[in-house]
N, C-alpha and C positions, 0 to 999 in steps of 0.2 A: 911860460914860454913854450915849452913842450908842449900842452895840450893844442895852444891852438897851430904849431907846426905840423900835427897831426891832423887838424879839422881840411889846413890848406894842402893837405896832400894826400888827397882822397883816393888818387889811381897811382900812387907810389907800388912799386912792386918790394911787397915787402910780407913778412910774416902777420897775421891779423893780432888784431888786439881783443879777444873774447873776455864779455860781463857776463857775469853774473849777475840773474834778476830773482828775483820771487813775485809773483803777480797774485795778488790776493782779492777773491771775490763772492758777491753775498749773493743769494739766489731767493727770490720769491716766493714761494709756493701758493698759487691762486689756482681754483676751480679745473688742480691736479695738470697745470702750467706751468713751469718755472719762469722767471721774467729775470734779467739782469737786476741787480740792485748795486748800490755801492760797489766800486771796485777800486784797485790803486796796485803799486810797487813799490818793490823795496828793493835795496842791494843784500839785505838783509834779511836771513828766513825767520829769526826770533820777533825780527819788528813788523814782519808781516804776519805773522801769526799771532801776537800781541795786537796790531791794529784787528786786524779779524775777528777777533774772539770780546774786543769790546765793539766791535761793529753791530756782530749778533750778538752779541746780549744785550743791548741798545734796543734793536729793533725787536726781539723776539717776544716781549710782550703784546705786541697788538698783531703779530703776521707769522704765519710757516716761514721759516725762513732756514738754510742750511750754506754753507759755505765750501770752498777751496784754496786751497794753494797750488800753484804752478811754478816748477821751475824751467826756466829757460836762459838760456844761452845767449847773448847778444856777442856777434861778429863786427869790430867795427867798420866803417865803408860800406856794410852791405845791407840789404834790404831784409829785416826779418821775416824770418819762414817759421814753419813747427817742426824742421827736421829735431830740433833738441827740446821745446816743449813736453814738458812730462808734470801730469798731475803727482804731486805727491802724497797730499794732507786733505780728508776732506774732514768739514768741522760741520757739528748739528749741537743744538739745542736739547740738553736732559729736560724731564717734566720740572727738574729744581732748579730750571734755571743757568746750569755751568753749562758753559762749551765744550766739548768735548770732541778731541781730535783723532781720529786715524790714520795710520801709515795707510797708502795705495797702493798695493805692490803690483806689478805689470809684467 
């Protein structure tokens, strides 16, 4: 009942309701291009880093391939920006195979 009193009261003058996301995404590496590959979210940083880290190792056998994590901020009511957007984790492929993750400091 709550959720959706909130969906219908979109222009209520009131304090926002901020999510938390994680956006996890695979990146291509072609003819020293990157191309989007797989990507998804989470509310969650461990299950986006979990889906990511079997995404590339999935695909790293047959392509360059390298990864991120994003976190971002969701306001509710309003249209998302990248004011809160911050890479945090980028993931690559060892020669053996593991994932292997870094913090991004900024």
């Amino acid at each position: 009942m709550e959720q959706s009193a909130q969906e219908d009261c979109l222009f209520c003058e009131r304090p926002g309701q901020l999510v938390e996301m994680f956006e996890w995404e695979v990146f291509v590496t072609s003819d020293g291009t990157d191309r989007l590959g797989p990507c998804g979210i989470s509310s969650g940083q461990a299950t986006a880093m979990d889906t990511l880290r079997t995404t590339l190792a999935r695909m790293s056998s047959n392509t360059a391939v390298w990864g991120r994590i994003t976190h971002r901020i969701y306001d509710f009511g309003t249209m998302p920006d990248d004011w809160s957007r911050r890479v945090i984790f980028r993931a690559t492929v060892d020669p053996a195979g593991s994932v292997r993750f870094k913090r991004v400091t900024s």
